[in-house]
N, C-alpha and C positions, 0 to 999 in steps of 0.2 A: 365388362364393357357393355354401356347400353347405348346403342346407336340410333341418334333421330336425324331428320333431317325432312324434306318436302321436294321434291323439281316444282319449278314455277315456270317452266316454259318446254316446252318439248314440238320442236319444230324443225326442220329441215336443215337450218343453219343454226339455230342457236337452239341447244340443250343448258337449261342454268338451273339454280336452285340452292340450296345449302343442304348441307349433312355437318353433323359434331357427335362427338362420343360426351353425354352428360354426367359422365361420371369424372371427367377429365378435360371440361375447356379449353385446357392450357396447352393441349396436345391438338394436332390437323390429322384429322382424317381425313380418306381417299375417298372417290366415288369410281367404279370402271363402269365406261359406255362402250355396249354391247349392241351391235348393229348385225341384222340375219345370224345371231345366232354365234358373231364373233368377236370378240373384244378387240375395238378400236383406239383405246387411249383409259389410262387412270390415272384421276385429275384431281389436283390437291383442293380441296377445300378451304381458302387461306383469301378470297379476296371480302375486303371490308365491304360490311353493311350494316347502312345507319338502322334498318327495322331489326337486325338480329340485336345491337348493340342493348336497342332500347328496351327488346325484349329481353332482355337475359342472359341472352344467349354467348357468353362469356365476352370478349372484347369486340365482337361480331364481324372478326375476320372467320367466317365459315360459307362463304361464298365460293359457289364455282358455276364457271362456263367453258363451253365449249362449241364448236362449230361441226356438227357428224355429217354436213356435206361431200365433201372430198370421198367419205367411205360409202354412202348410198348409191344400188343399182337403180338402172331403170326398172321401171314396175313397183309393185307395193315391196314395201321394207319395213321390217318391226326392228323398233328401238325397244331397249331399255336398258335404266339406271340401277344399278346394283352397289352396294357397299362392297366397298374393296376387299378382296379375296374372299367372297363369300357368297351365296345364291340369293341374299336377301336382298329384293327390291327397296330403294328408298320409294316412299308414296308417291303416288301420282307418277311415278317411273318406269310405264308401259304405254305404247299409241305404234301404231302404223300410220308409215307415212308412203306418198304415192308421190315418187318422179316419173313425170312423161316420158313416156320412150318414144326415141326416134324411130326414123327409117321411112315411116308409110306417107305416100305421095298427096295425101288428103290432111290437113290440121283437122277435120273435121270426124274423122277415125281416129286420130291421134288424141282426142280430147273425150271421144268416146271412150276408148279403153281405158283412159286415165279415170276417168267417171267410176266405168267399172270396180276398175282393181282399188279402188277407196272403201268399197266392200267385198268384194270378192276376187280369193287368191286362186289366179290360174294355174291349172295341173295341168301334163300332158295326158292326162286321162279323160278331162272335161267334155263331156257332148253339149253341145252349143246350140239350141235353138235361135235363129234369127226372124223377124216379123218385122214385115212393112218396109225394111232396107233391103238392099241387095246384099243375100247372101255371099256370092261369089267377093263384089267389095269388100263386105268385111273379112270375109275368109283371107281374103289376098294383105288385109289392112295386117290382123293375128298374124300374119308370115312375115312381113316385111319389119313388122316392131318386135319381131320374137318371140311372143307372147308364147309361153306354151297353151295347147291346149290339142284335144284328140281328135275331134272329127264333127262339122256340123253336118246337123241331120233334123228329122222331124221331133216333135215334142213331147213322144215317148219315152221315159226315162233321163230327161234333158237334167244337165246339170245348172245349168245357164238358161233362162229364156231372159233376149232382148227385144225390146222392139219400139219403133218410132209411133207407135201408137197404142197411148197408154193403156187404152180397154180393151186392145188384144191381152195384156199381161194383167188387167185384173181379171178380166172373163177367165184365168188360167190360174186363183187362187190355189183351184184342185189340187195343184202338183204341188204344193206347200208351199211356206216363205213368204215375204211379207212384199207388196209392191211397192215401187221405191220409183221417187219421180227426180227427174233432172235437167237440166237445161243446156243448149248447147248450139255454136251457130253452124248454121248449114254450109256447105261452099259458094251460097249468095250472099252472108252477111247474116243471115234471118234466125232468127231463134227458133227452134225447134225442142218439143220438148218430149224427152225418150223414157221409157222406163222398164224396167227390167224387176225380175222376181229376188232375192238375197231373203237368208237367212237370220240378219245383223237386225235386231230387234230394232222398231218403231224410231225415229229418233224424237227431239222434242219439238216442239211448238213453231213459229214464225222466228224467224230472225230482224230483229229492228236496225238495219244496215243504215250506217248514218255517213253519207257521201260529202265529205267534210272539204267544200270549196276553199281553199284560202282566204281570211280575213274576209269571211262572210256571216261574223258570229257566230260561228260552229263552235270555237271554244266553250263556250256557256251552255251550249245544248250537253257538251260531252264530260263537262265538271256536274252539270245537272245529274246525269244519268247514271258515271261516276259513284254523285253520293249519295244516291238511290239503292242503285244495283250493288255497287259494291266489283268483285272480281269477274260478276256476268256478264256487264259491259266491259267489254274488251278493247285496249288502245292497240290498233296497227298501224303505228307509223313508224316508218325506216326514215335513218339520218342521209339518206341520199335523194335529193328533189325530184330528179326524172326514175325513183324507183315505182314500179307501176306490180301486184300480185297478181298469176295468172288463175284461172278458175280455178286449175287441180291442184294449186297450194291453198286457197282460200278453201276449197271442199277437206283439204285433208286437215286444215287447222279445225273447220266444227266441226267434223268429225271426233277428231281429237280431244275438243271440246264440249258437249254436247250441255252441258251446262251454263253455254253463255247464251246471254238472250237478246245480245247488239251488241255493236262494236261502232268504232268511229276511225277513219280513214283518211289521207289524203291521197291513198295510193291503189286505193279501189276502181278500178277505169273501164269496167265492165259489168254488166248487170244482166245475167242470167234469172229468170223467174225463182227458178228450184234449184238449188243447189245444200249440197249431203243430203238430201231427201226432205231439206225445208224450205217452206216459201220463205224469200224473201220481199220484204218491205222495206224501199228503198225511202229515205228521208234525207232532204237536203236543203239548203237554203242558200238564197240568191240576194242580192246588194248591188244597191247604184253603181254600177261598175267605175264611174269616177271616183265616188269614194273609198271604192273596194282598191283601188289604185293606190291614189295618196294612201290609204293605211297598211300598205304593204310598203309604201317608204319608210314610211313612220317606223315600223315596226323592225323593219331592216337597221333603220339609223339606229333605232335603241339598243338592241342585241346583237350589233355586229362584231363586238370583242366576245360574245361567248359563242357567236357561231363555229362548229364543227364539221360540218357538212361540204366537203370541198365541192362536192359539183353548184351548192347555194353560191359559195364565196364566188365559183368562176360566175356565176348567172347575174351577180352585181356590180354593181363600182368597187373598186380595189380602196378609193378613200369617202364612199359612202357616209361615213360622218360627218364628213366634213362639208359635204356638198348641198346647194340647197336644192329642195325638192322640184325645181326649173331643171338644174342642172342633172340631179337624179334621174330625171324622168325622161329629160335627152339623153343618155347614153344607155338607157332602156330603148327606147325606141327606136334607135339608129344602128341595133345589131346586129349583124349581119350571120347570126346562127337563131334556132330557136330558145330564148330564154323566158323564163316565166313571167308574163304580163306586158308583153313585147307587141304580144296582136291577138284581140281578142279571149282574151284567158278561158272565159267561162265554156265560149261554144267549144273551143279548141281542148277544153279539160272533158268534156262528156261525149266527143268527136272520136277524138283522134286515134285513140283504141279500142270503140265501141264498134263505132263505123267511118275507117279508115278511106272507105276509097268512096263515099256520100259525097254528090253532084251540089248536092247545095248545104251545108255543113250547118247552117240556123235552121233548116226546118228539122236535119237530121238529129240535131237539141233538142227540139219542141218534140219530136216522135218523142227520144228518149225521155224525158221531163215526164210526157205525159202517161207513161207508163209509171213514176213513183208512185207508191203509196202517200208523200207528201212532200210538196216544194212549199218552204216557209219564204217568209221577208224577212231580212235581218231588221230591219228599218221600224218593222212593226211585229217584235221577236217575243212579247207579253202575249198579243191576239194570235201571233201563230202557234204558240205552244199551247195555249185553248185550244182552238183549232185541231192540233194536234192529238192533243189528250183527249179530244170528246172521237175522234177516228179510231186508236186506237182501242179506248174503252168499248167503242161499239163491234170492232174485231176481238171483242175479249180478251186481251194483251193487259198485261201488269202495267201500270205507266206514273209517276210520279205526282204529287198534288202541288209539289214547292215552282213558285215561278224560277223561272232561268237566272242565276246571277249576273251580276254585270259586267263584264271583261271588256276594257279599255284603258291598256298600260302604254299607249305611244302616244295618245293624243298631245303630248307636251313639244313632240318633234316637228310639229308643223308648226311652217313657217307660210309666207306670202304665197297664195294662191290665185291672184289675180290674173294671174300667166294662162289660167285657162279659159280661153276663149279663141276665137276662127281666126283674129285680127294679128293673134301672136304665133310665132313660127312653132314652139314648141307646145303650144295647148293646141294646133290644128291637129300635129301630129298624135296627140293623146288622142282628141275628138276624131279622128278618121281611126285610131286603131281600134276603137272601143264603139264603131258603130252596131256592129250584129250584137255586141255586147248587150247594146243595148235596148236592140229588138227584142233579143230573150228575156229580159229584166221586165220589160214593159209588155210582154206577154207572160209570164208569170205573176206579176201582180194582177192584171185585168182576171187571171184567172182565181188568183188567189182570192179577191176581192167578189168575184162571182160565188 
């Protein structure tokens, strides 16, 4: 028997990949996922896939997934994928993965230790140095989420130095281990950025985080980069609309991955400077928000028999098809929960989980906005990937020469558009939801344009 196989995804909820014995296609092998060290589930290798098929790989039912959520502690947790009854790892079938632990009265300790244990596994042995925070806090935070660890103390012998201020922990090289930067909000909302000493060698370069607004030509940016990068650009997006990843799964996926160089999102809704130990550079692009509108009908009315998404289907028309983009766009507007593009999408998409409890919710955009490394125009999406490319190229980043392809497959779904303007009941209602819309739109371009 010679057994190959790959994982292609090793993640909190979804472990997937294929394995086959190639001396014997015609036969399913097993995979067992091993979570802290115990075997949680062995899982047939048996579901189709068109890339095995193409390759060779016998009729290319050699497919398997699984979800090792349900079996993961709080704190860091090592997976891996092994061939069935035997020690031998399938490739790419080892990562520790980091669930927050409850308990401590702060999210802001809570998100700490989470930071932590994405490189370092706490022993009840650990002496802890603390810098710049309050020791006694955090000491109290370590009790309350379980964390083991022995005793903090001063910076002799310390297994751990933390601190909210990074040049205390580079000025402390001495004690070995590499400085490792991270980001994180305070209990005001504020980013703050902390850093502690680990062992877990350098990781790589910048991360080109692409904040993929809906039906704001993000598609073409991420088919660009795609077929550029290849597996480095990374697609995250979940089949559920209001799904949103929190820092400590986004840190433990590059973690995990340390080979990917961007990713593309629609469920990224917070933006830490540093996180796994790299910067990120946040890239996003923004659209006439009435256009951005109508083309999320459009795109609705084209693909709404192969939507799968039940939280999209509740967020729509029920006969979507059938309705014209007047009537669409009334029963958008007139909903009495929050649905996607109901009231102001854009401020409310960079808002509402970045900075939830922001007095004025358009300037707390433009804060955010202006901390990207780049906000494009979809409208002028040729000049902003110049733009682009001549940014990156001067932060020394890998970045493509091919312009952006073109992505517009619904434009056949629109119909009369007349309706919008102040004079008609359902275009005022669009014109007053999409007003901050379109203050940020028209302060993004004037800056874009600067």
């Amino acid at each position: 028997m010679s057994l190959v196989g790959c994982v292609d995804s090793l993640t909190d909820t979804c472990i997937s990949g294929w394995a086959a014995n190639d001396t014997d296609f015609a036969g399913t092998v097993h995979i067992d996922v091993v979570v802290n060290s115990r075997m949680v589930a062995s899982v047939p290798c048996a579901q189709f896939r068109e890339d095995l098929r193409a390759a060779g790989i016998g009729d290319g039912c050699k497919g398997f997934e699984f979800d090792p959520d349900a079996h993961l502690s709080p704190g860091r947790n090592t997976l891996e994928v092994r061939f069935s009854g035997t020690e031998v790892m399938v490739p790419r079938g080892r990562g520790c993965w980091v669930k927050k632990r409850g308990g401590a009265e702060s999210d802001f300790y809570t998100s700490l230790i989470a930071a932590i244990e994405a490189y370092h596994e706490f022993r009840p042995t650990d002496h802890i140095y603390a810098v710049g925070a309050s020791p006694r806090d955090f000491e109290k935070a370590l009790r309350q989420t379980q964390a083991p660890f022995g005793k903090l103390a001063g910076p002799e012998g310390a297994d751990l130095i933390v601190s909210l201020d990074t040049n205390s922990v580079a000025s402390r090289r001495d004690a070995g281990g590499e400085a490792r930067r991270e980001s994180i909000l305070d209990p005001h909302g504020v980013w703050k950025v902390f850093s502690f000493l680990t062992d877990v060698p350098a990781s790589a370069g910048p991360v080109l985080a692409h904040i993929h607004v809906p039906k704001c030509a993000g598609t073409s940016y991420r088919i660009l980069m795609e077929r550029y990068f290849g597996p480095r650009h990374a697609r995250l997006y979940v089949n559920d609309t209001y799904f949103v990843y929190d820092d400590a799964t986004l840190r433990s996926y590059l973690m995990q991955y340390p080979e990917v160089r961007g990713f593309s999102s629609h469920h990224v809704r917070s933006f830490p400077h540093w996180l796994a130990g790299r910067e990120m550079l946040y890239v996003t692009f923004l659209r006439d928000p009435i256009e951005q509108f109508v083309s999320y009908m459009t795109h609705v009315k084209k693909l709404y028999s192969a939507i799968t998404a039940k939280s999209l289907l509740e967020a729509v028309p029920p006969d979507a098809p059938r309705l014209s983009l007047r009537e669409f766009a009334r029963w958008l507007l007139t909903r009495d929960r929050v649905v996607p593009f109901r009231e102001n999408h854009n401020v409310n998409f960079f808002t509402r989980h970045s900075m939830p409890d922001a007095a004025d919710r358009l300037e707390a955009a433009k804060a955010i906005l202006g901390r990207f490394f780049f906000v494009g125009i979809a409208e002028r999406m040729e000049e902003s990937m110049c733009k682009l490319r001549t940014l990156a190229q001067a932060a020394g980043l890998d970045f493509p020469l091919d312009p952006p392809p073109f992505e517009n497959t619904s434009s056949d779904y629109r119909d009369d558009l007349s309706w919008i303007h102040p004079g008609d009941e359902v275009g005022a209602m669009l014109l007053r939801s999409v007003e901050l819309d379109r203050e940020l739109y028209n302060w993004a371009l004037a800056r874009f344009s600067a």
